[in-house]
N, C-alpha and C positions, 0 to 999 in steps of 0.2 A: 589453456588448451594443451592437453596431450599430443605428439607427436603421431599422427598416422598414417600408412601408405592409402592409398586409393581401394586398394583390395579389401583392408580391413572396415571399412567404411561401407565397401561394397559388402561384404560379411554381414555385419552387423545388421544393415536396414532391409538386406532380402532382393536388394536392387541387382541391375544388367550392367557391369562397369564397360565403358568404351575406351580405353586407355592406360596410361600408368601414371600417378602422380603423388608428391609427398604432401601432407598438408602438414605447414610449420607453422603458421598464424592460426586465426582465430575462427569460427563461422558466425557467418553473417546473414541476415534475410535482408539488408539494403545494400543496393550496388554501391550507390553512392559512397559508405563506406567502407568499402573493399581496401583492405591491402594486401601488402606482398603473402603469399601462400597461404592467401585463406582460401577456407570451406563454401562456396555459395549456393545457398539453398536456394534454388528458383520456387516462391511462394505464388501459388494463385493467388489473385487477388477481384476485387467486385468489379473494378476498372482496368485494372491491367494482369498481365501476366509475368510473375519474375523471370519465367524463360525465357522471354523475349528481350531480356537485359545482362544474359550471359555473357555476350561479345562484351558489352561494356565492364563488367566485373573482368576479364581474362581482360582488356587493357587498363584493369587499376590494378594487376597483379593476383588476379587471383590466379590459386594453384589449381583447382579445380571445380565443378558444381555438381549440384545434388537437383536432379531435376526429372519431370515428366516427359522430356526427348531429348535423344543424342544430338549434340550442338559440334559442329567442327572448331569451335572455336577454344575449345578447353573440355582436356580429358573429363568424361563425365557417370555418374551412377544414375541410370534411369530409373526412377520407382512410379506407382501409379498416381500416391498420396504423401506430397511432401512433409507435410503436417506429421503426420504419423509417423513418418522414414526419421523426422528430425528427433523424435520422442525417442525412436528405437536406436540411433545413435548416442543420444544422451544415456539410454540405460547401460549400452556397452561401456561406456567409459565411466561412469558412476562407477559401476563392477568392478573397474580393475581402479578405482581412488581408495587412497586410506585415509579416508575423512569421517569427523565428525560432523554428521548430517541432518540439520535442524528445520522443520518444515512448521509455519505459521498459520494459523489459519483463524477468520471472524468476520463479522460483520463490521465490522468497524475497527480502526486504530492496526490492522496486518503490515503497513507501508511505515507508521511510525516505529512500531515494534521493531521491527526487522532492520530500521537502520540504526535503532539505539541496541542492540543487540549484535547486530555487523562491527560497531564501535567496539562493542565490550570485548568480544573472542580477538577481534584482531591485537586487543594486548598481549594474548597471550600467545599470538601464533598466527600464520599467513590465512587470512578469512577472505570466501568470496561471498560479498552481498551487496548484490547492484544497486544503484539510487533508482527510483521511480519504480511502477507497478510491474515486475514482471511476473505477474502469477499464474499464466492461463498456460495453454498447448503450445504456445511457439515459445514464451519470454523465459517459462518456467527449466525448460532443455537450454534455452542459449544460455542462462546460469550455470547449469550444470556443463557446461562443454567452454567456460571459460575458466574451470579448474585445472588443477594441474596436479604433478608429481608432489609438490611442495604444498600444498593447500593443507590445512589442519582444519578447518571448519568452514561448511557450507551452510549459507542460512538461505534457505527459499521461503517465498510465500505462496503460499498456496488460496486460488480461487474458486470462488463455484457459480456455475449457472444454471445446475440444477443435479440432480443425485446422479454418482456416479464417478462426477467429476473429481474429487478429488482424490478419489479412491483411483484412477486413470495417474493422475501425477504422482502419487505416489507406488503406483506401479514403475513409473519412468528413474522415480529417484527413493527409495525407501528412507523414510527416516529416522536415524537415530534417539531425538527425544523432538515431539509434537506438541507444539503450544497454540491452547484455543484462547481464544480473546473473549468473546460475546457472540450472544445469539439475538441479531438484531432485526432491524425491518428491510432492510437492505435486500433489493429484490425481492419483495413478497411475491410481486405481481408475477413472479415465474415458478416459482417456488407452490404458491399458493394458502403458508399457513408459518409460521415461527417453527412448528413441529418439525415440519420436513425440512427448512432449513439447519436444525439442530440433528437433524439423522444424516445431514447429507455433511454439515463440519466434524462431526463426530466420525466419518468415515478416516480420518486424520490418525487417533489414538486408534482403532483398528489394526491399522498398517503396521503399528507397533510392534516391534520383537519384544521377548517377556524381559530382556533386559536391559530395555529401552524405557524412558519417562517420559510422561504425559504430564505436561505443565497445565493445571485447569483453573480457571478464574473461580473461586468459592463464594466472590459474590454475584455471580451470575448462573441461577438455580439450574437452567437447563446446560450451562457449560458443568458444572460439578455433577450432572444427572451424567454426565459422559463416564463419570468413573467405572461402572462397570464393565465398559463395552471397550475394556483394552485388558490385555495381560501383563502389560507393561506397569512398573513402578507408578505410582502418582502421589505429583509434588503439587501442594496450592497454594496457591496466591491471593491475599483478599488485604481490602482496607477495612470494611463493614462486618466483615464475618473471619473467625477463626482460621487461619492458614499458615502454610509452614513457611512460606516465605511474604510477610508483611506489611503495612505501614502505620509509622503512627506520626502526629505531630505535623500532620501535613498543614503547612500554610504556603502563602502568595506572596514572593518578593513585589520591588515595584514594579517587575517588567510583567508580571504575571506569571512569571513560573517556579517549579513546585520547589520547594522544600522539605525532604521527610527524614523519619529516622527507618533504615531498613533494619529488619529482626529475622535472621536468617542460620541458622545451621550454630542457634544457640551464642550470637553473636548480636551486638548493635551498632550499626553502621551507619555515618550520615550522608545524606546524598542531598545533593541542590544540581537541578537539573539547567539545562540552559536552553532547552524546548519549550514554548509556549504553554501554559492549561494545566488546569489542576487533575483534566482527564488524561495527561500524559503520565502521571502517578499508576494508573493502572496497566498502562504499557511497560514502566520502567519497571514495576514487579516480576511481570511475565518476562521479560526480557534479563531481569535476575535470573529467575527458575532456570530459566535452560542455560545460564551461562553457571549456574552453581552444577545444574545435570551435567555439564560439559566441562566439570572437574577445575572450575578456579575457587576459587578464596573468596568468603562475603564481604572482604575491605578490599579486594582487588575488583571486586563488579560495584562497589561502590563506589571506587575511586573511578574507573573506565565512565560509567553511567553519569557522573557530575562533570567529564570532561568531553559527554558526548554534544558534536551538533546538530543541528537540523542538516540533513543531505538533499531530500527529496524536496524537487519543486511544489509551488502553491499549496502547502498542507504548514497554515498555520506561522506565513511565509509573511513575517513582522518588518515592515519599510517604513524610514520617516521622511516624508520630503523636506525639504530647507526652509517650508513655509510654516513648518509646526505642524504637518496633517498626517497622522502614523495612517496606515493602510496595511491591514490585515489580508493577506492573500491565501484562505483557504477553501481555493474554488477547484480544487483538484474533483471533486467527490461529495455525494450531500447524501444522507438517510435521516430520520428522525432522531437517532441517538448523535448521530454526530453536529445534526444543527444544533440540539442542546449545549453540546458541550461546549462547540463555540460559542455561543451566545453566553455561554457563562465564564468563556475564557474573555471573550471583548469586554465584559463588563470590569471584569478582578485587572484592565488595564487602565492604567491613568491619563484622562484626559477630561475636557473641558465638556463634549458629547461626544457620545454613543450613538453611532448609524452601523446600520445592520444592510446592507445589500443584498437580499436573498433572490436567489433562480430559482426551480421547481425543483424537486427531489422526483427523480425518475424513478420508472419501474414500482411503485408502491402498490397496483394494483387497483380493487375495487375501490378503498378507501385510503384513495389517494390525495381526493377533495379536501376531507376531514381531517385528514394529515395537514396540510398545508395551513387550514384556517386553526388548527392547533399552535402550531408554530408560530404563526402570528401572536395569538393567546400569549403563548409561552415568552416572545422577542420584550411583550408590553411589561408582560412579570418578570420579565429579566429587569427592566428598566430602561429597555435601549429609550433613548431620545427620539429617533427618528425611524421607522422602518418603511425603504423602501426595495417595493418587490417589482421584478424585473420580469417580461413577459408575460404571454399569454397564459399562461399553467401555472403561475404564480398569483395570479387576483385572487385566489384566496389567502396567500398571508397576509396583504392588504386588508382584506376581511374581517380576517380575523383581530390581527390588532387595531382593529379601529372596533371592533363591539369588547376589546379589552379596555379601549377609555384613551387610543392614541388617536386624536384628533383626524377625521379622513382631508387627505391633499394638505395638511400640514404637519401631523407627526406620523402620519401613516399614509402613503403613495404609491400608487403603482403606475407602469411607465412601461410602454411597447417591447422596448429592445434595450442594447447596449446601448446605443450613440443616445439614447435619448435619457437613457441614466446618468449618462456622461455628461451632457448637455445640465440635467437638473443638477449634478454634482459641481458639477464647477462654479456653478452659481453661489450654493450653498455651502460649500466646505469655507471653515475659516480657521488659523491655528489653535492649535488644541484638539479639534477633533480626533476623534478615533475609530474608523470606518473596517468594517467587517464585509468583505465579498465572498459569499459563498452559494453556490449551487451543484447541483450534478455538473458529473464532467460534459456531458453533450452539450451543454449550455455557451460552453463557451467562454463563462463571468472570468477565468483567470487574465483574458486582454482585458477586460475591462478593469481590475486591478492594476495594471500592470499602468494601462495610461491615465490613470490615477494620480499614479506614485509619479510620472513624465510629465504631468501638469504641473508640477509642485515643482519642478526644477529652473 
């Protein structure tokens, strides 16, 4: 975070200042972690209201708040819409950064990208890019306003909830080169169709200045349909199809993850990844693109990329307990593309069986049903051993793999809740197994992973 006084803050967001104050820390939307001279934005919230936790931020040291009323408790900028005021300070400071500014955006795989990407630049120079999802109206500005003088590269992720949205963040932070990942099933049910979700990511390469790069997936027809609709350079990345940045030679250690050769800027470079899934290969492309747009060396993002970790929780989050039971934790997040990919990452790992844990995949729309009994389909043709489906909005991957030929209530089950998954699991797991928990995030499945991995000890 830049150094600000109160005024400029107060400038910037349009706001009523009531005081004088320097902000030398950070800004924050939870009190709880407040410290010395930060910014606190009092957030409305559904339950509570951040205003009414001023006093306690002004004694964990805050220097000042950002809020909807004057508080005696700490110099304050009144605005009407905090949300908004916190966007409109991010852009003022964006304005005065000299960064290189990389904004992400897909249905799938944006949270892996972006940390294997945050790895790469930071070889080269001081990079902000936070662990977990911060891509909406509040996470996507606290990124941008945890840079600094010194910063050389920002990598954001950018979300959508429906058109518009991204085109909004990227008003807050412009970026230098935009990388799309996929146009996938992820939120139909708001969206309404794959088309407007490809209008609404493509608002991304847009935003583009003409001397800016658009990094586009070539094997994903509607993310390379994006090429027109930027002025910006465009750089692509494909395993299946023709692109300027490549893979060939992709295989599966024994942990499951990838091995390829990169072919990049008329170079061949080898990268062995230490992220789970043969679908992290098309992350690690895209996350080349923009680190080659962003002026490194195709042996130096090769080398960065084979010595990147996993950062972000539950997304493909590999544990063995002491009893031999590995436990796959990637219940951050669930859509149709990305159940496949897991289900084809648990299977490429070594073990004795294959159980598949699936929750519902939210937000899918009309055909959300058929989704579900697909995946089922799909867990039987992967191979898993056992698939059991958890809740009520899940009986149909149940369903489904049991009209695939997985036995129902013995290789295919479905089960109320957590405890009662947990309850069947404990029973059944024996060393060797290798258990896959995945559902949307509303679901919750990531505790039930987690006390999984705590039985085993």
């Amino acid at each position: 975070m830049i150094r600000l006084s109160l005024a400029e803050v107060a400038d910037a967001v349009g706001g009523t200042r009531t005081g004088d104050a320097e902000i030398t820390g950070a800004v924050t939307v939870d009190s709880r972690t407040v410290g010395a001279g930060d910014l606190f934005v009092a957030l409305p919230g559904e339950r509570v209201d951040g205003a009414d936790f001023v006093a306690v931020a002004a004694q964990a040291g805050a220097a000042a708040a950002l809020s909807t009323r004057p508080d005696d408790a700490l110099p304050t900028v009144v605005v009407d819409d905090p949300v908004a005021a916190l966007g409109r300070l991010a852009a003022a400071v964006h304005a005065r950064l000299a960064v290189t500014t990389v904004g992400i955006t897909g249905s799938s795989g944006k949270t892996s990208t972006k940390d294997l990407l945050g790895q790469v630049l930071a070889a080269a120079g001081p990079t902000v890019s936070p662990p977990g999802s911060y891509n909406n109206d509040i996470g996507l500005p606290l990124t941008v306003l945890s840079a600094d003088e010194d910063t050389r590269f920002l990598v954001l992720e950018m979300g959508a909830r429906g058109p518009g949205h991204i085109a909004r963040l990227c008003g807050i932070a412009r970026p230098d080169i935009g990388v799309v990942l996929n146009v996938g099933s992820a939120h139909l049910g708001e969206f309404g169709s794959a088309e407007v979700i490809a209008q609404a990511k493509g608002e991304l390469v847009e935003a583009l200045p003409e001397n800016g790069t658009a990094v586009l997936n070539a094997d994903d027809p509607r993310v390379i349909g994006m090429a027109p609709r930027t002025a910006a350079r465009v750089v692509t990345t494909g395993i299946r199809e023709p692109a300027d940045v490549r893979a060939t030679g992709v295989r599966l250690d024994e942990s499951g993850r990838a091995r390829f050769t990169l072919h990049a800027g008329g170079e061949e470079q080898d990268v062995a990844l230490r992220v789970v899934g043969e679908h992290q290969v098309a992350n690690a492309l895209s996350a080349a693109g923009a680190a080659l747009a962003a002026g490194l060396s195709p042996a130096a993002v090769a080398t960065a990329l084979s010595a990147a970790e996993p950062r972000s929780r539950w997304r493909m989050e590999v544990g063995r307990r002491p009893d031999g039971v590995t436990v796959v934790n990637d219940a951050y997040n669930a859509n149709p593309e990305s159940m496949r990919a897991a289900l084809a990452a648990l299977t490429a790992l070594p073990g004795e069986r294959r159980i598949a844990v699936l929750g519902a995949m939210a937000e899918l729309g009309p055909g959300g049903g058929a989704e579900h009994e697909r995946l089922g389909r799909d867990a039987a043709a992967a191979g898993v051993d056992l698939v059991v489906a958890v809740g009520a909005d899940a009986v149909g991957i149940a369903s489904g793999a049991a009209a695939a030929g997985r036995r129902p209530g013995e290789e295919s089950v479905h089960v109320p809740d957590r405890a009662a998954a947990r309850a069947l699991l404990s029973e059944l797991l024996r060393p060797g197994d290798v258990v896959l928990v995945k559902a949307s995030r509303s679901y919750g499945l990531e505790r039930l992973a987690e006390d999984l991995l705590g039985a085993g000890a």
